[in-house]
C-alpha positions as CSV (number, residue, x, y, z in Angstrom):
1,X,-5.3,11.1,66.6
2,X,-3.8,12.0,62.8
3,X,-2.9,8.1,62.8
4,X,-6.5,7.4,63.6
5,X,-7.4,9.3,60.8
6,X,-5.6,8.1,58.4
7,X,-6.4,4.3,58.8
8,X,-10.2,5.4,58.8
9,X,-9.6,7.3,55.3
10,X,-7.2,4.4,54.3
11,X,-9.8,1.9,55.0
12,X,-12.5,4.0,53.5
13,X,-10.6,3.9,50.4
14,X,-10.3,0.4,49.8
15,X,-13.4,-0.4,50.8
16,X,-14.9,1.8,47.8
17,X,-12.4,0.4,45.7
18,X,-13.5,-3.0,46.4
19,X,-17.5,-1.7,45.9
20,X,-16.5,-0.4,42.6
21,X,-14.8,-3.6,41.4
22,X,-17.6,-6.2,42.9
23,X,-19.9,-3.9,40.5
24,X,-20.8,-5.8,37.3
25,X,-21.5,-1.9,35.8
26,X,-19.3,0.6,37.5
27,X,-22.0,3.6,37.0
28,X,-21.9,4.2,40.1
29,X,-18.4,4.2,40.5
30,X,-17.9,6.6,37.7
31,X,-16.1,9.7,39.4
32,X,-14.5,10.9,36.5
33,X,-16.8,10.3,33.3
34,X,-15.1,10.4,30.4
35,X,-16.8,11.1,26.9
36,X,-15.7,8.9,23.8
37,X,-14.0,11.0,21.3
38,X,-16.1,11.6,18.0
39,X,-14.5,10.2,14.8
40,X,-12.1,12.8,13.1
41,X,-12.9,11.9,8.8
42,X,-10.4,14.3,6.5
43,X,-9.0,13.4,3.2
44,X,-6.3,14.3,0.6
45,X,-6.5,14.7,-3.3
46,X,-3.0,13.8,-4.8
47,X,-2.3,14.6,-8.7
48,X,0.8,12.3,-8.6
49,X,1.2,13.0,-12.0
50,X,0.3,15.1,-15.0
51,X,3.2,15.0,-17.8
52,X,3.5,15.7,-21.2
53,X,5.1,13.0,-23.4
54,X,7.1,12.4,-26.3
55,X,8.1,9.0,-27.4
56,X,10.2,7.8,-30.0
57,X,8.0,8.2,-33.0
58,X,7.5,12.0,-32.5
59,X,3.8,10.8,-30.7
60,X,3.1,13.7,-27.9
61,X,1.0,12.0,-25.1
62,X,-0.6,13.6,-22.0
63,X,0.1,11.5,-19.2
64,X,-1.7,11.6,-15.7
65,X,-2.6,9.6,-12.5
66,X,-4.6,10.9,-9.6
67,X,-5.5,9.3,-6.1
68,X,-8.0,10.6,-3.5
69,X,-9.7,9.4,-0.1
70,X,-11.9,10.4,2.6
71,X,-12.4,8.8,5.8
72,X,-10.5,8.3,9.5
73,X,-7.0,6.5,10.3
74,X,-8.8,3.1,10.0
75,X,-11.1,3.0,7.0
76,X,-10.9,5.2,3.9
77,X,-13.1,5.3,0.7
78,X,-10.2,5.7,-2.1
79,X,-10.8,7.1,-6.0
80,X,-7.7,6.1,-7.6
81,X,-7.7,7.2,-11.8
82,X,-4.7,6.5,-14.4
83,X,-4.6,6.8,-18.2
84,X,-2.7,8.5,-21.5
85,X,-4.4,10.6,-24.3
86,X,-2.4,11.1,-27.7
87,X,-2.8,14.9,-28.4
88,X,-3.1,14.3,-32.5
89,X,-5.6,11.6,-32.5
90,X,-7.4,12.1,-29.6
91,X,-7.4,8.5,-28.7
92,X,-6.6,7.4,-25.3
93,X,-6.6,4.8,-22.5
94,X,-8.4,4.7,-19.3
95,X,-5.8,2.1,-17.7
96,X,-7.8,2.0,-14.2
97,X,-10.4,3.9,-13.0
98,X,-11.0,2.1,-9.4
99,X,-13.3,3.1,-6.5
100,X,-12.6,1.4,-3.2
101,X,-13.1,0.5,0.5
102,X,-9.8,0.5,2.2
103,X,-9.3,-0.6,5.6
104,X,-5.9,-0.6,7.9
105,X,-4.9,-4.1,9.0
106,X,-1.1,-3.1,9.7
107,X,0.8,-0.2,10.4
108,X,1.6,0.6,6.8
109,X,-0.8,-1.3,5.1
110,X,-4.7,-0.9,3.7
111,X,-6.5,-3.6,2.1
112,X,-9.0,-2.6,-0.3
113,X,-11.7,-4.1,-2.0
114,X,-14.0,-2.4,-4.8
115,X,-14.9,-1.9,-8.2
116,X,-12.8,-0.9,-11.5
117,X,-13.1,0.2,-15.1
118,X,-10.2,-0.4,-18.1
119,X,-11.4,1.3,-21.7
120,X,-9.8,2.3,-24.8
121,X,-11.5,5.1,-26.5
122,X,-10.9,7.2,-29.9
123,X,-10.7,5.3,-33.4
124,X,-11.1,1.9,-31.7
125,X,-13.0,1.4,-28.1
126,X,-13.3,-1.0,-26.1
127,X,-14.0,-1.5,-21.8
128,X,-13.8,-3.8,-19.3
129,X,-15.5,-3.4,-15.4
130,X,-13.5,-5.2,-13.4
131,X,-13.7,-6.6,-9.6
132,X,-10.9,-5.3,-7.7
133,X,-8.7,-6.4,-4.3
134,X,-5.7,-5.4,-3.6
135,X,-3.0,-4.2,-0.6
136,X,-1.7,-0.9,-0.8
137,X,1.3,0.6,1.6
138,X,4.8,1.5,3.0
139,X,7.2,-2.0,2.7
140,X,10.3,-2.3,4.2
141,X,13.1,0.4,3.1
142,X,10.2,3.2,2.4
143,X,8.9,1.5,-0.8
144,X,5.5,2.7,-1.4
145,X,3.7,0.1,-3.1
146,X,0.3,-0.8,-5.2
147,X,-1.3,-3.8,-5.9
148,X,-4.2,-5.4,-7.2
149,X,-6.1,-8.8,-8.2
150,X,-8.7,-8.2,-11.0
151,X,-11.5,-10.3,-12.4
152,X,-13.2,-8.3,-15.3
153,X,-17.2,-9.1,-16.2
154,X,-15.7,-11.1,-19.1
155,X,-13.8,-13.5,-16.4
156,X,-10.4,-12.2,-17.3
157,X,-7.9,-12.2,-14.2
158,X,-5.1,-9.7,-14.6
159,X,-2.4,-8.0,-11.9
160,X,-1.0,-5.2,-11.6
161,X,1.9,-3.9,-9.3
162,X,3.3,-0.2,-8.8
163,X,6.3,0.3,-6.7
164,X,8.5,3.2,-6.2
165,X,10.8,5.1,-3.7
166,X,11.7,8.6,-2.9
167,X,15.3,9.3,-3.1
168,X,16.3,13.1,-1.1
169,X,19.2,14.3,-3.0
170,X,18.3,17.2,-1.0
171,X,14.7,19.0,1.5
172,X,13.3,20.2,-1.8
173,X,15.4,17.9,-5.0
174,X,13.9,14.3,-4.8
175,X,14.8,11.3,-7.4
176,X,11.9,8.7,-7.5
177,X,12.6,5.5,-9.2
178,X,9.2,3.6,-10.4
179,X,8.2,0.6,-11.7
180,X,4.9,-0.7,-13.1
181,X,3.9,-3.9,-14.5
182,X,1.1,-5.9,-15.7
183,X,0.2,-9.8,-15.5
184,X,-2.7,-11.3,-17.5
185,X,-3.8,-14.9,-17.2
186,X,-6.0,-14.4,-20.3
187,X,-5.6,-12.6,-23.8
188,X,-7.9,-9.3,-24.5
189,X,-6.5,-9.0,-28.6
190,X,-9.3,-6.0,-28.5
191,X,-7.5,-4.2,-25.9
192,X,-4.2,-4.9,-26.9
193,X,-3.6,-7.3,-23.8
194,X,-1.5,-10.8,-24.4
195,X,-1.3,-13.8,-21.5
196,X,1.3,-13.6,-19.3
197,X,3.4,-10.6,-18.6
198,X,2.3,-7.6,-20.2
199,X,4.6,-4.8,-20.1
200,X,7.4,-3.5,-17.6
201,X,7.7,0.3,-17.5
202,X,10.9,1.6,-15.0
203,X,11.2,5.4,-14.9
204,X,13.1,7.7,-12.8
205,X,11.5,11.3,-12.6
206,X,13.7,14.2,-10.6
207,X,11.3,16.9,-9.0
208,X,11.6,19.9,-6.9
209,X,9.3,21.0,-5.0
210,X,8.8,24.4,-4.6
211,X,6.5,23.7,-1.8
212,X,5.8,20.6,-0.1
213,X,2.3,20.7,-2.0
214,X,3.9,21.5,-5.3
215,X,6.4,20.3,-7.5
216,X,7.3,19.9,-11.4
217,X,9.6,17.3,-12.5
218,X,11.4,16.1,-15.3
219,X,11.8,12.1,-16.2
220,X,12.2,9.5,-19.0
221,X,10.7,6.0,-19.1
222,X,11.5,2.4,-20.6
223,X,8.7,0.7,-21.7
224,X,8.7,-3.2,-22.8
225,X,5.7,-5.3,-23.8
226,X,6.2,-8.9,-23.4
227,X,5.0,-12.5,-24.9
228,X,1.4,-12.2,-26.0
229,X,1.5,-8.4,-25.9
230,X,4.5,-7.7,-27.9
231,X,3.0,-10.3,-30.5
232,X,-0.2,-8.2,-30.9
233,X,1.6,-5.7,-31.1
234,X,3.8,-6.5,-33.7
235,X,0.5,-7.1,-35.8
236,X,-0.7,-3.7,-35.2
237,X,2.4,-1.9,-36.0
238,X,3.0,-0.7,-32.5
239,X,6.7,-1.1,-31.2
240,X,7.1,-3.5,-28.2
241,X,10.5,-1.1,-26.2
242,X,10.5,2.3,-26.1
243,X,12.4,5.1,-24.1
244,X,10.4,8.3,-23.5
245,X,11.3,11.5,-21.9
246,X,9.3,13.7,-20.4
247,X,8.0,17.2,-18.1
248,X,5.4,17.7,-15.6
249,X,4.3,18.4,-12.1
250,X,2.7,17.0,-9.0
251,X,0.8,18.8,-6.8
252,X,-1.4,17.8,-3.8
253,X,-3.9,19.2,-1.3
């Protein structure tokens, strides 16, 4: 009798199981409905860096670049803000100002498409909106890098390119090489922008953190302007290489 009874249930079985998948819409098959999970949005505010300058000619600059984003694993909104302001004059740069759409298309990498502002202001001002796209992401060997294709409302095309890497001398003492640069395929004389490449900055900046969401650092910078640049610069009086050394903090939450 238990043999009988277990090729009735055994035939039972299959015979929903072939109900269920004959059915176009398995509603009725649904023994165990499952609800989809709701979308989980958080975000982070990172002040990467806030540092107080002094370059070769005694000038004392304030330093600072910022990045925040909202949204899930898949698609963020991103604020992303970078500049300098000269303490004695009170002029300054606004050297990217960008708000963006970001969406994951790798593992490691977000492409991002949006909108972005360049301006000098002080003594002599001057601005630029600009249409930005760009990757941003981890590449091989933990370098976290930036990128980005801009056409301004003037029809000037410039790139830019950030990379840098974190180096764990120890859990809390970290040495981060950077570098920045700066292509132009057109001259801006107003903002001080030649064709070709800009500038190269490489830095190295050795922070502790005290906690993982804070950390002051110290740091020094070589700057070079290039080609177009460095000759507008020469007219202005401006030097075209400089080292500069300098202290500050990041901080996160």
């Amino acid at each position: 009798m238990k043999i009988v009874r277990t090729m009735i249930l055994m035939f039972s079985a299959m015979l929903i199981s072939s109900v269920c998948l004959a059915e176009p819409v398995a509603k009725k098959c649904e023994t165990y409905p499952v609800k989809p999970m709701e979308p989980l949005y958080y975000g982070q505010v990172l002040l990467d860096r806030l540092e107080y300058v002094i370059e070769k000619d005694n000038r004392k600059n304030i330093d600072y670049e910022l990045t925040g984003w909202y949204g899930g694993d898949h698609r963020r909104v991103w604020l992303e803000a970078e500049g300098v302001h000269e303490t004695r004059s009170g002029d300054g740069e606004v050297e990217r100002l960008d708000v963006m759409y970001g969406r994951l298309i790798s593992p490691f990498w977000n492409a991002r498409v949006g909108v972005g502002y360049k301006g000098l202001y002080g003594e002599n001002s001057e601005d630029r909106v600009f249409g930005v796209i760009g990757l941003k992401g981890l590449a091989p060997y933990m370098f976290e890098v930036d990128t980005n294709l801009r056409v301004s409302n003037e029809g000037e095309v410039l790139i830019d390119f950030e990379a840098e890497y974190d180096v764990l001398l120890t859990q809390r003492l970290v040495l981060q090489p950077r570098l920045d640069s700066l292509v132009s395929f057109n001259e801006i004389e107003e903002m001080g922008v030649g064709t070709g490449i800009n500038s190269v900055d490489i830095g190295f900046r050795l922070r502790y953190e005290i906690r993982r969401e804070f950390a002051p650092y110290v740091g020094v910078t070589w700057h070079k302007k290039f080609a177009g640049t460095a000759s507008i610069a020469d007219r202005e009086g401006e030097p075209t290489e400089s080292t500069d050394i300098f202290v500050g903090f990041r901080v996160w939450f």
